[in-house]
C-alpha positions as CSV (number, residue, x, y, z in Angstrom):
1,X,-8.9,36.5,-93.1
2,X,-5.6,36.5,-93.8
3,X,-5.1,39.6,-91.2
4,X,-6.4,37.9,-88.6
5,X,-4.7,34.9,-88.8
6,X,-1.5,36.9,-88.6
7,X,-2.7,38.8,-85.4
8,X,-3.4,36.0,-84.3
9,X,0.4,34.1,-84.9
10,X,1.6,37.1,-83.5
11,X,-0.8,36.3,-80.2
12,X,0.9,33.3,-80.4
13,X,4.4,34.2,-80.8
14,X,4.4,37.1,-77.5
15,X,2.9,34.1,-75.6
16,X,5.8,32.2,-76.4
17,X,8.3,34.9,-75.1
18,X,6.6,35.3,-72.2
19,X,6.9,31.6,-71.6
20,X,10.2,31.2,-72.9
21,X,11.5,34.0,-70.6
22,X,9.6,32.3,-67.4
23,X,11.9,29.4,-68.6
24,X,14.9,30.6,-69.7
25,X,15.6,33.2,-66.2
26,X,14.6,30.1,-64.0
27,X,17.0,27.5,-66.0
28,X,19.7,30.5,-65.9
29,X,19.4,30.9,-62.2
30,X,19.9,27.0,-61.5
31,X,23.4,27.2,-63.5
32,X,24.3,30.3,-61.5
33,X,23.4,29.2,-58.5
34,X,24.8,26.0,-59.1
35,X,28.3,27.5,-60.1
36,X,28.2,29.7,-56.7
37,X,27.1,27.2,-54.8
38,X,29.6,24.2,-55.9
39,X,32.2,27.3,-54.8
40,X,31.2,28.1,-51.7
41,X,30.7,24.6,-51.0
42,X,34.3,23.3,-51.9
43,X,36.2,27.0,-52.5
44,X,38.1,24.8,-55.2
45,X,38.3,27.1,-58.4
46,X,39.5,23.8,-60.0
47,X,35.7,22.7,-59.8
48,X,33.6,24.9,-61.2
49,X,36.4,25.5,-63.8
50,X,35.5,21.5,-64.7
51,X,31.8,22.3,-64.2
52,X,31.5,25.6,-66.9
53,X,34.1,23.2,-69.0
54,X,31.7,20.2,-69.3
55,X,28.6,22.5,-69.9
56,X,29.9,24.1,-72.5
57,X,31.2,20.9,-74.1
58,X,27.6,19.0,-73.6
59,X,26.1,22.3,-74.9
60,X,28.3,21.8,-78.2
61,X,27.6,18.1,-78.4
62,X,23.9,18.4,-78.4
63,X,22.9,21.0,-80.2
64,X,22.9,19.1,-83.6
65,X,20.7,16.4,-82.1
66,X,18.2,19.1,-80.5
67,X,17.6,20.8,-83.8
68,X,16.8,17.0,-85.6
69,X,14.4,17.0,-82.6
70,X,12.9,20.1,-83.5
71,X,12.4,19.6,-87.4
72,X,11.0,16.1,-86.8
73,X,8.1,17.2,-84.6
74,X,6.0,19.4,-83.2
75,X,7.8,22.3,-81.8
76,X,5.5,23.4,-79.4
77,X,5.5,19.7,-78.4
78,X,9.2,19.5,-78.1
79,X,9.3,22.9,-75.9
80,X,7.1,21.1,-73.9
81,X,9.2,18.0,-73.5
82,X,12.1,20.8,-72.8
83,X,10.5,22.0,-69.9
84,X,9.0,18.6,-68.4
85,X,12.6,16.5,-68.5
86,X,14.2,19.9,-67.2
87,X,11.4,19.5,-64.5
88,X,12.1,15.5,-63.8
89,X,15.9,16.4,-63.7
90,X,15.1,19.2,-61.1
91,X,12.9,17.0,-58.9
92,X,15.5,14.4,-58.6
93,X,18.3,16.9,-57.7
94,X,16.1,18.4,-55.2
95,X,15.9,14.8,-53.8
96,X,19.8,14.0,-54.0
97,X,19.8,17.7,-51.9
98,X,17.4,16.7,-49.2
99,X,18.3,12.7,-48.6
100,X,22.2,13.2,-47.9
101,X,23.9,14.4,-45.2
102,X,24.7,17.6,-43.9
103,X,28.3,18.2,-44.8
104,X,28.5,16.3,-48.0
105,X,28.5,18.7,-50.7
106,X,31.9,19.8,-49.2
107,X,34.6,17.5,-50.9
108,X,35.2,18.1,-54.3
109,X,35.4,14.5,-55.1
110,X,31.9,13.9,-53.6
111,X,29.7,11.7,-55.3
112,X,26.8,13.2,-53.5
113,X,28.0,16.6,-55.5
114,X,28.3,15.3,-58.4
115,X,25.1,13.3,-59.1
116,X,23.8,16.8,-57.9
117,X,25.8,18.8,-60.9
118,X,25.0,16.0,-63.2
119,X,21.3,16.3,-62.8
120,X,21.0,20.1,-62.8
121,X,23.6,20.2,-65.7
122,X,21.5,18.2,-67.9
123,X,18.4,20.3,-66.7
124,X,19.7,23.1,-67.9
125,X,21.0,21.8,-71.7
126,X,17.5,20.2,-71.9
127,X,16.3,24.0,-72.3
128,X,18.3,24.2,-75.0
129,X,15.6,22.8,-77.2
130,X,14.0,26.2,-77.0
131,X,16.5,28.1,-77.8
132,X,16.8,26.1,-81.3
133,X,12.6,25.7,-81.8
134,X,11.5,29.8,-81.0
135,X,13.7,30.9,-83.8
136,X,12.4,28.3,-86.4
137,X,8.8,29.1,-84.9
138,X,9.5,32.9,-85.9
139,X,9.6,31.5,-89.5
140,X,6.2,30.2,-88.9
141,X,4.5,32.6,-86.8
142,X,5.7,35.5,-88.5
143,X,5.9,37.3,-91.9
144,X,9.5,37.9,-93.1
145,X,9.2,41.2,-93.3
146,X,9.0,41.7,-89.6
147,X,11.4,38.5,-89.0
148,X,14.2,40.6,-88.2
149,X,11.8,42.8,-85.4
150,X,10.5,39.7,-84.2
151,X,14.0,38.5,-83.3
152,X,15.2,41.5,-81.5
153,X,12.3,40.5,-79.3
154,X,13.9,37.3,-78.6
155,X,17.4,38.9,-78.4
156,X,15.4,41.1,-75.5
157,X,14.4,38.1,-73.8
158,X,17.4,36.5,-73.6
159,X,19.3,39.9,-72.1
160,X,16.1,39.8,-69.5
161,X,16.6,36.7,-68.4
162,X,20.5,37.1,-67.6
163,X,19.7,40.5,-66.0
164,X,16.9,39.2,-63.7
165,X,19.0,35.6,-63.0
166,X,22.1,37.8,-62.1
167,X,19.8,39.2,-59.0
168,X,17.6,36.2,-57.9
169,X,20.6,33.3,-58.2
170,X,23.1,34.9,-55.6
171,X,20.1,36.2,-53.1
172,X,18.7,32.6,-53.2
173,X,21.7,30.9,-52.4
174,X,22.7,33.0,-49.8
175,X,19.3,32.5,-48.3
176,X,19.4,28.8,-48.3
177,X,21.8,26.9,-50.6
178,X,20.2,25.3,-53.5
179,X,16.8,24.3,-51.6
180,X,14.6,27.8,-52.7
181,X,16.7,27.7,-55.9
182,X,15.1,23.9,-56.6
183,X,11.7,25.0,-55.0
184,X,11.2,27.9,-57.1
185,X,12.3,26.1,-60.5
186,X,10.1,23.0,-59.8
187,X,6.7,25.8,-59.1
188,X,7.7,28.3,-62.6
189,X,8.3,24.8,-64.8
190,X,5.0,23.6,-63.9
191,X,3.4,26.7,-64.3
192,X,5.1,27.2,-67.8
193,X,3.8,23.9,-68.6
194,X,0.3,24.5,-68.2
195,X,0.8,28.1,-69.7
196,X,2.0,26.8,-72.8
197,X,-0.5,24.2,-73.0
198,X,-3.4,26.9,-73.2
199,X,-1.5,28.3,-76.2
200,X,-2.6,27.5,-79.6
201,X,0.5,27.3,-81.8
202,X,0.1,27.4,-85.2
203,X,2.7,25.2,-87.4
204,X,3.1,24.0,-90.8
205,X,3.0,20.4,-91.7
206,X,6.3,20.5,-92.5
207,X,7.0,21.0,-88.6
208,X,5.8,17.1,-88.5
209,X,7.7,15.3,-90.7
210,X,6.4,12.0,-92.0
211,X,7.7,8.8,-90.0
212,X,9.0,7.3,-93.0
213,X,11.9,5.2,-91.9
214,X,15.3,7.1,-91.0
215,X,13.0,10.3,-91.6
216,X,13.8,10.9,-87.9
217,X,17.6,10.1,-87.9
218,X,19.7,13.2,-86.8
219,X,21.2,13.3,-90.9
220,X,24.1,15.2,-90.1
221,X,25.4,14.8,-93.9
222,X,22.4,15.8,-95.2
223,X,22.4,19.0,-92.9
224,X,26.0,20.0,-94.2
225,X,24.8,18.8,-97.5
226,X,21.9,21.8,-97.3
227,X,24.3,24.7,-95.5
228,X,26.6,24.0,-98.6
229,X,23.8,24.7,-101.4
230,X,23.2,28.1,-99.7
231,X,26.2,30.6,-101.2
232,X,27.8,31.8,-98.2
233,X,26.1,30.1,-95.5
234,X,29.0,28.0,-94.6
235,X,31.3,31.4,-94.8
236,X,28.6,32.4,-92.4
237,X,28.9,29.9,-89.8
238,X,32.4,29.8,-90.0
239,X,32.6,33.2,-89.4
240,X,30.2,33.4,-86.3
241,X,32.6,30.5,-84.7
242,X,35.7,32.6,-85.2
243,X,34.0,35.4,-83.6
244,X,33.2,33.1,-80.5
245,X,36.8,31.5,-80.9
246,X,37.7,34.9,-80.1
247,X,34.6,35.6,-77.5
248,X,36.2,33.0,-75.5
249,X,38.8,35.7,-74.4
250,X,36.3,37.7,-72.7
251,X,35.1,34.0,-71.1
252,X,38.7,34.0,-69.4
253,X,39.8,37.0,-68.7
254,X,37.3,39.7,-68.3
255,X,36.6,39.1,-64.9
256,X,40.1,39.5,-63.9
257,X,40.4,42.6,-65.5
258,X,37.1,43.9,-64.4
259,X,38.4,42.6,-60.6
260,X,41.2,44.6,-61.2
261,X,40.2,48.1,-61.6
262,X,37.2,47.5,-58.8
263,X,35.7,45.1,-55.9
264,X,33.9,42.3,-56.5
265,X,30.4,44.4,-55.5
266,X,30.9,47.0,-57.4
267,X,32.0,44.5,-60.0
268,X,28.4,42.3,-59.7
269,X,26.8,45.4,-59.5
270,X,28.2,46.6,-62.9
271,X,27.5,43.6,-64.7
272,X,23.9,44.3,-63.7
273,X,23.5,47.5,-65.2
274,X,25.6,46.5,-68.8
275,X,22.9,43.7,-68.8
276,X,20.3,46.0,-69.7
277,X,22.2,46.6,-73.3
278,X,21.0,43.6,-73.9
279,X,17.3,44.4,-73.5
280,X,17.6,47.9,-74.9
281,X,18.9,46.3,-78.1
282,X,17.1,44.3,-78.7
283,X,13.8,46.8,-78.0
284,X,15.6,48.9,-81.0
285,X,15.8,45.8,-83.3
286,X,11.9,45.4,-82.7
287,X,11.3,48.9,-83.7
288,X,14.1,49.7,-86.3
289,X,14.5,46.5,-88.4
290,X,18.3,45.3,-89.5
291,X,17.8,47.2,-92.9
292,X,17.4,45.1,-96.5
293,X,20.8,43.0,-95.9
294,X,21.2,41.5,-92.6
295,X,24.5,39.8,-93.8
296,X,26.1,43.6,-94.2
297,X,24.4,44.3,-90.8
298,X,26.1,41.3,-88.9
299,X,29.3,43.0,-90.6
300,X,29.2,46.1,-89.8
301,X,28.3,45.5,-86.1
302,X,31.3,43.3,-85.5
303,X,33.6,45.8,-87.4
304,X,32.3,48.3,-84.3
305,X,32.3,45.6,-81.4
306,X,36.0,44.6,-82.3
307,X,36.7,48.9,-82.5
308,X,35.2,48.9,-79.2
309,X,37.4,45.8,-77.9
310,X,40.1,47.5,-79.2
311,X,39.9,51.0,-77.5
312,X,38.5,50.4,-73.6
313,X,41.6,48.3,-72.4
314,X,44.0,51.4,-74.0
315,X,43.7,52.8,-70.2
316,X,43.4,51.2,-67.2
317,X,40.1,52.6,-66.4
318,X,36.7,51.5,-64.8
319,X,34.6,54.3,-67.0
320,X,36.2,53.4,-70.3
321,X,35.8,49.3,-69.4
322,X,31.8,50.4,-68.5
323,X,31.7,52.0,-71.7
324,X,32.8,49.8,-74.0
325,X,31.0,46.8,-72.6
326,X,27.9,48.5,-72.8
327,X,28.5,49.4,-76.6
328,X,29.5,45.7,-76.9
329,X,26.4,44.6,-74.8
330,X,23.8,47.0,-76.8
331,X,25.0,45.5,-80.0
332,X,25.3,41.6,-79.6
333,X,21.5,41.4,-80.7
334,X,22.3,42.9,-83.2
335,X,24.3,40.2,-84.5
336,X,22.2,37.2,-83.3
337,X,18.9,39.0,-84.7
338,X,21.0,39.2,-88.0
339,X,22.5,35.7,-88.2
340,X,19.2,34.2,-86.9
341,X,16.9,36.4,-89.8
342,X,19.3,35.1,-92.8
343,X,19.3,31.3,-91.4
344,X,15.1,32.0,-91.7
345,X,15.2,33.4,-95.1
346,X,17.7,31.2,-96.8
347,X,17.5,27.6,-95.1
348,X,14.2,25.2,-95.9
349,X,11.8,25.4,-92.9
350,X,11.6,21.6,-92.7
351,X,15.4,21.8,-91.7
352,X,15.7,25.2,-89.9
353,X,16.1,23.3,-86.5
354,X,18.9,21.2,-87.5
355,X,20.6,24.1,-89.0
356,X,20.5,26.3,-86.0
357,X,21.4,23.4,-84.0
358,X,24.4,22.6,-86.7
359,X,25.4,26.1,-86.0
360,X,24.7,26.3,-82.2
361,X,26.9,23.4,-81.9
362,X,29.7,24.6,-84.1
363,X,29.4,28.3,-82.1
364,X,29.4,27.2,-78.7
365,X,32.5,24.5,-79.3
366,X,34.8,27.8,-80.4
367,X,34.9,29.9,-77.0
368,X,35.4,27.4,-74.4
369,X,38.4,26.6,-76.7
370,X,40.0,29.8,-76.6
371,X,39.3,29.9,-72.7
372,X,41.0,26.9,-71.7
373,X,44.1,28.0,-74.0
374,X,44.0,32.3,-73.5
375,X,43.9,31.5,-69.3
376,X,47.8,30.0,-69.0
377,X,49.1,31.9,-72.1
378,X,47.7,35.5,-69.8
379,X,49.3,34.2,-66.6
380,X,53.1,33.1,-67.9
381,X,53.4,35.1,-71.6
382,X,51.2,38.7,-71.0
383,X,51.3,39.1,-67.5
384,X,54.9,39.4,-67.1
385,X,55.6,40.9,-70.5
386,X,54.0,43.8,-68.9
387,X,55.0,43.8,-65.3
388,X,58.6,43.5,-66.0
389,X,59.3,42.1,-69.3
390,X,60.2,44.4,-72.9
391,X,56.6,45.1,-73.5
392,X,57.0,47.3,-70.2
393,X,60.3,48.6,-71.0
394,X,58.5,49.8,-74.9
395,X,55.3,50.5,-74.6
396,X,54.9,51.1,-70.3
397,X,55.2,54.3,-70.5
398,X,51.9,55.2,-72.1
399,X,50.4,52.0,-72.2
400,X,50.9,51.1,-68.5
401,X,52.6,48.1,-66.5
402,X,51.0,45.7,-64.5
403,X,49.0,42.6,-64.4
404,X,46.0,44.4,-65.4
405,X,48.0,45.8,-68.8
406,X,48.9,42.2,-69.4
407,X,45.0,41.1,-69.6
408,X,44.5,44.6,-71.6
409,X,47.3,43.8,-74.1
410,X,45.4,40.6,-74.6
411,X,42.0,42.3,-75.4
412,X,43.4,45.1,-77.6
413,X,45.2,42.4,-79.7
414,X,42.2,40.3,-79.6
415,X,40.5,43.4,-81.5
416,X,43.1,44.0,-84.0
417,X,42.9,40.1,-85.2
418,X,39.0,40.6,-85.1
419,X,38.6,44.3,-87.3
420,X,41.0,42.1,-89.3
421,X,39.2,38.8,-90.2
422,X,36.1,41.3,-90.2
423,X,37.3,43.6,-93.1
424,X,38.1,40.5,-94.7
425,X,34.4,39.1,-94.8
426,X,33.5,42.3,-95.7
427,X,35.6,41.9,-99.3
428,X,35.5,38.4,-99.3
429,X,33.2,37.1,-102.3
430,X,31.1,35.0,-99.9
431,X,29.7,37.7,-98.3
432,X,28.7,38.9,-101.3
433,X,27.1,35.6,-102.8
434,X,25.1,35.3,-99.8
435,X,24.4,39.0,-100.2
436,X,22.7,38.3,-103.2
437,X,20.9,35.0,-102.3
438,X,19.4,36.7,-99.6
439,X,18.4,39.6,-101.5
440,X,17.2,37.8,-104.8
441,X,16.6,34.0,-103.2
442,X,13.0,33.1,-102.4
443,X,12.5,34.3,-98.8
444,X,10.8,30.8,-96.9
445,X,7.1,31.6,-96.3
446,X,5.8,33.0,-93.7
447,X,2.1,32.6,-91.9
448,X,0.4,34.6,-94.8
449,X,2.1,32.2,-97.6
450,X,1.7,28.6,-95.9
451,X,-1.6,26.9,-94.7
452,X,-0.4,25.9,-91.1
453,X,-2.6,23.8,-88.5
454,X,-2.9,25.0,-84.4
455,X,-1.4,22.5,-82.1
C-alpha cells in the first residue's frame, strides 16, 4: 500500500512540472516580451532599467508574504489562485493594449504604458507563488531520499522555461507587439488551470493550518525565530544572499562584455545554447543525487563557479566566455537543488513556505543591489583604469586594455572575493553545525511517514 501511494505522489508530482513549466515559460515570455517591447516602443534604456529595477524590488518584497500564503493553505489551491489572478492581470492588460490609441505606448511617461507594465508586472510576481509552494510540495510528495533528484527536476524546469521563453518572446513581438504575447498567455493559463484541477494532490494536514485567530498572519518574527533554532541555517541564507550580492555583477555587466567580443545575434543566439546547462543539470541531479551532505555540495559547487568566474575574463575571448558560462550554467542547479533539499530536511513542513519565501526575499533583494551600484563604478573606475589609466600601464601587457578588460577586471575580482568568502564557509563552524543537523537531525517526513489527504 504504501508503494503505491508513493507512485502515485510521484504521478502527482511530474503533473505538477509539467504544469508548472506550461506556467512558468508563458509568465517568462510576458516579462521578456514586455522588456523588448517597452524598448522598442520608447528606445529609452532609462525605462526598462526602472522596469527590471521595480520587478526585482516587488519580487523581494513579496516573497515573505507568498510563502505565509503557502503554509496557511492548500498549495495546490494557492497554485491555482497563482495562475487565475496572473490570468485576471493578463486579461486587463490585453484590454489597456487594444482600447488606446495607436501611438501611445511611445512616450516614456505614458500612462497608457504604464498601467500596461503595472498589470503585466504584477502578473508575473503572482507566479511567484509557485515557485515558493512546488518545493514545499516536494516535501510532501516525495520521500527524502529522492528529495534531492526530485529537485534537479525542478532545477530542469526552470532552465526549460528560460530556454524556450528566450525563442518565443522576441519572435512574438516582432510578429505583432504584445497582442499574440497576451493571446497566447490568456489560452496556456486557462488550460493550466483546468490541467491542474484534474490533478489529485496529495497534502498533509499541516498544509491547512487551522483558522485560529492570527494563525494566518504573515509572523515574520516567528519565521526568523524558526531559521535561528536550525544550526547554520541563518549562515545558510546569509550566504546564498552574498552569492547573489555578487550575482548582481553578471546582472550588469555581462551583456556588455558578451556585446563586446560579438554582435548582438550571435550574442542571443549564445545565450540560447548555455541555456541548455541549465536543463542538462539538472537531468544529472535527477539521476546522480547531491551525495549525503548537500551543505558540502552547495560548497564545493560555488568554490568551482567562482574558479570559473575567475579564469574566462583572463582573455578577451568569445570561446573561453562560452565556456565558462556553460560550466557556470550546468552547475547553478546544483546549488538551488542543494539549498532547496536542506530547507526540506531541516525546516518544519508547516513553515517550509514562509522559509523559502523568507529566503527568496532576502536572495533576490542582494543582486539588484550590486547592479544598480557595479553599472557607474564599471563605467568611471574600471573602464578607464584599463583603457588608459595604471592598470593598463601594469598589468596591459598580458592582461589587455580596453573597455572590455575593464568589465573583465571587474569579473575576475568578483571571483577572487567569492573563492574567498567560499573557503571561509567551508571552515567556518556553521557549516559544520548544519553539517551535522542535517546529517543526525530528524529528516521531515516524507509521503511514506505522514498520512496526507488528496485535494
Amino acid at each position: 500500500m504504501v508503494m503505491v501511494a508513493i507512485q502515485g505522489n510521484r504521478r502527482a508530482f511530474f503533473h505538477l512540472l509539467v504544469n508548472t513549466l506550461l506556467v512558468s515559460v508563458i509568465n517568462y515570455t510576458v516579462w521578456f516580451a514586455l522588456t523588448f517591447y517597452v524598448y522598442l516602443q520608447t528606445r529609452s534604456v532609462f525605462a526598462t532599467g526602472v522596469v527590471s529595477a521595480v520587478f526585482l524590488v516587488f519580487t523581494a518584497l513579496t516573497g515573505i508574504w507568498f510563502g505565509s500564503l503557502v503554509d496557511h493553505r492548500s498549495k495546490k489551491t494557492m497554485m491555482q489562485v497563482s495562475a487565475i489572478v496572473s490570468t485576471v492581470l493578463y486579461a486587463a492588460a490585453f484590454a489597456v493594449y487594444q482600447l488606446v490609441p495607436d501611438g501611445s505606448f511611445t512616450d516614456p511617461g505614458s500612462l497608457a504604458l504604464w498601467a500596461l507594465i503595472v498589470l503585466l508586472m504584477l502578473g508575473v510576481i503572482a507566479g511567484n507563488i509557485r515557485t515558493i509552494a512546488l518545493p514545499t510540495l516536494v516535501t510532501a510528495l516525495i520521500a527524502e531520499d529522492s528529495r534531492d533528484r526530485a529537485n534537479g527536476l525542478v532545477g530542469t524546469t526552470s532552465g526549460t522555461s528560460f530556454l524556450v521563453t528566450s525563442v518565443i518572446s522576441g519572435v512574438l513581438v516582432g510578429l505583432d507587439g504584445m497582442f499574440w504575447v497576451l493571446i497566447l498567455a490568456l489560452g496556456v493559463l486557462t488550460v493550466a488551470v483546468l490541467h491542474l484541477a484534474l490533478v489529485p494532490v496529495p497534502e498533509r494536514p499541516a498544509a491547512a493550518e487551522t483558522s485560529e485567530a492570527g494563525s494566518r498572519r504573515v509572523d515574520l518574527r516567528g519565521t526568523v525565530r524558526v531559521i535561528g533554532e536550525v544550526p547554520g541555517l541563518s549562515a545558510l541564507i546569509l550566504f546564498s544572499a552574498f552569492n547573489n550580492l555578487l550575482g548582481g555583477v553578471f546582472m550588469a555587466l555581462l551583456d556588455a562584455y558578451g556585446l563586446s567580443l560579438v554582435s548582438v545575434q550571435a550574442w542571443g543566439l549564445l545565450w540560447g545554447v548555455l541555456s541548455t546547462g541549465f536543463i542538462i543539470g539538472g537531468l544529472l541531479i535527477a539521476r546522480t543525487g547531491l551525495g549525503g551532505n548537500p551543505v558540502r555540495s552547495l560548497l564545493a559547487v560555488n568554490l568551482v563557479l567562482w574558479a570559473v568566474t575567475l579564469l574566462f575574463p583572463m582573455r578577451s575571448s568569445v570561446l573561453l566566455l562560452a565556456a565558462g558560462l556553460y560550466v557556470y550554467m550546468l552547475l547553478v542547479p546544483y546549488a538551488e537543488a542543494a539549498e532547496q533539499t536542506i530547507l526540506q530536511k531541516v525546516v518544519p513542513y508547516e513553515r517550509q513556505g514562509r522559509v523559502f519565501g523568507f529566503a527568496q526575499s532576502v536572495e533576490q533583494a542582494a543582486s539588484p543591489l550590486t547592479a544598480f551600484l557595479i553599472s557607474p563604478v564599471a563605467q568611471f573606475v574600471f573602464i578607464p583604469f584599463m583603457t588608459d589609466g595604471a592598470g593598463a600601464r601594469t598589468i596591459g601587457t598580458w592582461f589587455g586594455t580596453g573597455a572590455d578588460r575593464g568589465l573583465a577586471l571587474v569579473f575576475v575580482l568578483t571571483g577572487v572575493v567569492g573563492l574567498v568568502a567560499t573557503t571561509v564557509a567551508l571552515r567556518s563552524r556553521p557549516y559544520r553545525r548544519l553539517s551535522r543537523r542535517y546529517a543526525d537531525g530528524p529528516a521531515v517526513p516524507g509521503p511514506a511517514e505522514a498520512t496526507s489527504t488528496a485535494v
